[in-house]
C-alpha positions as CSV (number, residue, x, y, z in Angstrom):
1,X,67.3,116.6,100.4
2,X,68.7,113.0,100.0
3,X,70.9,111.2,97.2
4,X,70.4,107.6,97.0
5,X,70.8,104.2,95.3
6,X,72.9,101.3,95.8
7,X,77.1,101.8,96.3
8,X,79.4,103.4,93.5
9,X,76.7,105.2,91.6
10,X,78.4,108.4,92.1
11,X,76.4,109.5,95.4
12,X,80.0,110.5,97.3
13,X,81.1,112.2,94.5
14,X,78.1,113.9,93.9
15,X,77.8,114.8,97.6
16,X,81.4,116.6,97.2
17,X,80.7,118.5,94.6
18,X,77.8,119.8,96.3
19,X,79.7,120.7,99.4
20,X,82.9,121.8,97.3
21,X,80.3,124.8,95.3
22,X,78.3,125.6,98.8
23,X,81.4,125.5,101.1
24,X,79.7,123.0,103.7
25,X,81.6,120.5,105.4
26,X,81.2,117.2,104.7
27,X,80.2,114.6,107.7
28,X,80.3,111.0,107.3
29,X,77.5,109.2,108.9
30,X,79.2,106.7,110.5
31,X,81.1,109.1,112.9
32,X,77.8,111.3,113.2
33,X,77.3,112.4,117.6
34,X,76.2,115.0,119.3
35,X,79.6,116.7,120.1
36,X,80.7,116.8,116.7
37,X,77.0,118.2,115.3
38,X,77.8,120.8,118.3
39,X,81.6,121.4,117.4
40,X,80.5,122.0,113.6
41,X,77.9,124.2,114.6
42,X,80.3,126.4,117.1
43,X,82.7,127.1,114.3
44,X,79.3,128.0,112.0
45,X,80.1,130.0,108.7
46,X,78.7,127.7,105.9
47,X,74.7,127.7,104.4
48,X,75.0,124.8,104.2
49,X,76.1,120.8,105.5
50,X,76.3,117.8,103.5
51,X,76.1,114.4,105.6
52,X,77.1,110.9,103.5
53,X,76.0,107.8,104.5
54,X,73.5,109.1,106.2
55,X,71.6,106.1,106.5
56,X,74.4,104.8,108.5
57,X,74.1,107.2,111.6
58,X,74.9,104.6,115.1
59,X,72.2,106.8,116.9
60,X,69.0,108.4,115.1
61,X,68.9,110.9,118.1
62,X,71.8,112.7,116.5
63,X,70.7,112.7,113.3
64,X,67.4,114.4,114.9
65,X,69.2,116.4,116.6
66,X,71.2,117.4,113.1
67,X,68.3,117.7,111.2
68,X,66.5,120.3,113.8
69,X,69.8,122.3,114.1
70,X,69.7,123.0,110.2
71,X,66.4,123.7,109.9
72,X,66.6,126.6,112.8
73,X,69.8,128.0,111.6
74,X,68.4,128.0,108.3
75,X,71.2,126.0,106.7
76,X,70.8,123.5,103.7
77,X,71.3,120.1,104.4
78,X,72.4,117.2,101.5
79,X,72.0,113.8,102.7
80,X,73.2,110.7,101.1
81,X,72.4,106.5,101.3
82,X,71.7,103.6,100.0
83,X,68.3,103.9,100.4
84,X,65.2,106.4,100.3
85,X,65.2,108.4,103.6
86,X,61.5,107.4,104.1
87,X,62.8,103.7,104.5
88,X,65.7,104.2,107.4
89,X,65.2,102.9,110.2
90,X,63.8,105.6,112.6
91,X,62.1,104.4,115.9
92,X,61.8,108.3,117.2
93,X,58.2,109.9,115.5
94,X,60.1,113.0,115.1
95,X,63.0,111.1,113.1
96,X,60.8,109.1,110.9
97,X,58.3,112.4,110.2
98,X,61.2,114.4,109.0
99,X,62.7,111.6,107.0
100,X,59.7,110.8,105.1
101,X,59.2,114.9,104.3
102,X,62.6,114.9,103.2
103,X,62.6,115.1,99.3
104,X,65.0,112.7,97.7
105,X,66.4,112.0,94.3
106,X,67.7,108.5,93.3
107,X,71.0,107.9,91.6
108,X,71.0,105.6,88.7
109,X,73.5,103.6,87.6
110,X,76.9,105.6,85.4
111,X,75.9,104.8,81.3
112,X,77.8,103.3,78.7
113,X,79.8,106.3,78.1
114,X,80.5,107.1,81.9
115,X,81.8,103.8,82.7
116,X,84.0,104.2,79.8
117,X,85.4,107.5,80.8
118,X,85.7,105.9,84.2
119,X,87.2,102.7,82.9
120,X,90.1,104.3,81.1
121,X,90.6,107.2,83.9
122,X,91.3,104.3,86.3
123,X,93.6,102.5,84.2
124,X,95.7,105.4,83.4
125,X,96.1,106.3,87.5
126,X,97.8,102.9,87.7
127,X,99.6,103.1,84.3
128,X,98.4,100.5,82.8
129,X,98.5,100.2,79.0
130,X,95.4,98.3,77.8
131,X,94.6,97.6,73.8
132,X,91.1,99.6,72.9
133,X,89.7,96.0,71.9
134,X,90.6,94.9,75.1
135,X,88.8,98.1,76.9
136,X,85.9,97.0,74.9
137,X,85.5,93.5,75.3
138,X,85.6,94.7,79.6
139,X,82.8,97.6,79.2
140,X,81.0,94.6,77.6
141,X,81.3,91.9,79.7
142,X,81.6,93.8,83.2
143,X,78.8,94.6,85.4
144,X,77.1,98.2,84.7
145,X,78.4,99.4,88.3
146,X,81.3,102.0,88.8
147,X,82.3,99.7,91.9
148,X,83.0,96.7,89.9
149,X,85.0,99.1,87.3
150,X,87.3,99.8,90.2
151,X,87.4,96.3,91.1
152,X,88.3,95.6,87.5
153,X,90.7,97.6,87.2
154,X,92.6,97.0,90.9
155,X,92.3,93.3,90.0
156,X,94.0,93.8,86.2
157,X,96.6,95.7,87.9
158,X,97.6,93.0,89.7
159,X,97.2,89.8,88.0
160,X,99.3,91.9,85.3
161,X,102.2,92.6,87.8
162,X,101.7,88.8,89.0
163,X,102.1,87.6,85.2
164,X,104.7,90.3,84.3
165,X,102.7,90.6,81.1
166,X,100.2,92.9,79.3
167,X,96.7,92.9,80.1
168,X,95.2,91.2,77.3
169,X,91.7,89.7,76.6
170,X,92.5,86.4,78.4
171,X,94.1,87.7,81.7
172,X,91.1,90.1,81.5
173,X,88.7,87.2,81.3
174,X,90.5,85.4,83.7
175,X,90.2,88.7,86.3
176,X,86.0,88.7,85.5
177,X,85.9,85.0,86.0
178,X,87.5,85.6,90.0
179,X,86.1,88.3,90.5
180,X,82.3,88.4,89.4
181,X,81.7,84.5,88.8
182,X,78.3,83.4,90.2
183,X,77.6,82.3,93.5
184,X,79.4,78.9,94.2
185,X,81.7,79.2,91.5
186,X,85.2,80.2,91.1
């Protein structure tokens, strides 16, 4: 099975958890060979293997050769990407017949709530103190993405240590303005 959508909906996270309940180690596609698909299978003891990015993978013969190693030990595989597995690129039939069997779910966007929770769990990690009006006027006027939440928040924390001052409305507006104004702007 596959997790996708676009980046910071949650898909790593998601993935984790996964691996964290079923005990399987976590690959990053990226980094994805044939030794280490071998090396993890030597050392065995897990149901299961969880492989982020997957849509990333530098050679699809690995991923092949991943895939057909899980399915004869009988171990679960979670994938993750940006994109429904039926649409990476796969020049090997093999590859692209697997992929487009594999059954995928699509991750949405965090609501209202969630990027609130997110929001004020990101402010507190850096300690900074931030008026509920203020926290509202953001959620309203920031993109509905947790990435750009992160952004935010890594941006407020330093224009606030720049200015010495408390993040208030304007500095806020001032961070959106650099860091989400439209294309030849800012």
């Amino acid at each position: 099975m596959a997790l996708w959508g676009e980046g910071g909906t949650g898909k790593t996270h998601l993935l984790s958890i996964w691996a964290g309940r079923y005990g399987a180690p976590v690959m990053a596609g990226e980094q994805l060979n044939e030794p280490a698909v071998a090396a993890l299978f030597e050392e065995g003891g897990f149901g299961a293997v969880a492989l982020d990015n997957a849509d990333r993978v530098p050679h699809e013969h690995d991923l092949l050769h991943l895939i057909n190693l899980v399915r004869e030990r009988r171990v679960f595989l979670l994938m993750a990407g940006r994109e429904p597995p039926a649409r990476w690129p796969a020049a090997l039939p093999d590859l692209a017949s697997r992929l487009r069997a594999t059954s995928s779910v699509p991750v949405g966007q965090a609501e209202e709530d969630l990027l609130h929770r997110l929001l004020l769990r990101l402010l507190a990690e850096r300690q900074i103190v931030v008026a509920p009006q203020v926290t509202r006027w953001l959620l309203r006027h920031l993109p509905r993405r947790a990435s750009a939440v992160r952004d935010c928040v890594g941006a407020l924390d330093q224009a606030a240590m720049a200015s010495g001052g408390k993040v208030t409305r304007v500095l806020a507006a001032s961070v959106l303005d650099g860091l989400f104004a439209p294309e030849g702007e800012g």
